[in-house]
C-alpha positions, 0 to 999 in steps of 0.5 A: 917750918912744919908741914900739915898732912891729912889722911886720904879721903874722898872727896879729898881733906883741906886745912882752912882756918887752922881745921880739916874740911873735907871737899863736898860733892858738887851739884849739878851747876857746881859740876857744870862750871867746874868741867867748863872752866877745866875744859877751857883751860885745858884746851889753852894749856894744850894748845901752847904747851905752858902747863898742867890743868887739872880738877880736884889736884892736891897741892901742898901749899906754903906761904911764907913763915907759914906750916905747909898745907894741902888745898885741894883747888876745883881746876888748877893750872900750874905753869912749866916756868913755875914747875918743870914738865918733868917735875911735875910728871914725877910728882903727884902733889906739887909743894908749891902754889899752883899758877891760877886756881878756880874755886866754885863756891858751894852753898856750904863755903863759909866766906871765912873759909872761903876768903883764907884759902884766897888768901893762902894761895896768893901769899903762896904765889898763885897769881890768879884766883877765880871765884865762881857764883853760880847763884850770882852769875859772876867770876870774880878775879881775885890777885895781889893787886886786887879783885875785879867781878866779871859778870855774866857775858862778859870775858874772863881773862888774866895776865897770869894766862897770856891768850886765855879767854873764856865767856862767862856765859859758858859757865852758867848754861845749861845744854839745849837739845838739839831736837824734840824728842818724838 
């Protein structure tokens, strides 16, 4: 199969839909649930030794009978058991699917674009996709077995993450100050 290369850019080049996008920069509430859910994931990833986290991580993706693309996930976790600690020392951008992937929709996403990075991810072997409304206030869990909306307050959790649990309240927050300023 033939593989889709990109050229360097920043903010980084996905292929969606048979063309180049290029990732745009977040807003305020976009950054917010993104270092969030990366800062939970990673404590949890940490604390049990299971994988990498990281933000903005390109992966050279392919689903079957498919070319080879590069997506560029707002947090990815990918697993030891998936890619070993040594792998994924030596490589930058791993040829396969990452384990769980957090994608914060941005008010430019087309659903179309949204909905064919899901699906490539999952057709190549990403076990979980959390889809982030920061209009809406929800995270819906999408697998192969389905999708589920966990709404605000409630507890996102997968199989694909034994013991990670993050309140969905967490993500949509703003800080408060601690004291009036004088």
């Amino acid at each position: 199969m033939r593989e889709i290369t990109l050229p360097e850019a920043k903010p980084a080049f996905e292929w969606v839909n048979g063309r180049a996008l290029q990732k745009v920069s977040p807003r305020r509430l976009h950054g917010l649930a993104q270092g969030r859910f990366f800062t939970a994931l990673d404590m949890w990833a940490q604390e049990r030794g299971t994988g990498n986290v990281a933000t903005e991580w390109r992966f050279r993706v392919q689903p079957p009978n498919e070319a080879r693309r590069p997506l560029v996930p707002d947090v990815a976790f990918l697993a030891f058991d998936r890619l070993s600690f040594e792998d994924q020392e030596a490589m930058d951008e791993p040829t396969v699917a990452p384990t769980a992937v957090v994608e914060v929709l941005s008010p430019d996403d087309r659903r179309r674009d949204v909905e064919e990075k899901i699906r490539v991810y999952l057709a190549a072997g990403t076990n979980a996709v959390f889809l982030v409304d920061t209009n809406a206030r929800t995270v819906t869990v999408r697998d192969s077995h389905g999708a589920r909306v966990v709404e605000e307050g409630g507890d996102l959790t997968h199989d694909a993450l034994p013991g990670f649990r993050l309140r969905t309240s967490r993500l949509f927050s703003l800080a408060n100050p601690k004291s009036k300023p004088k």
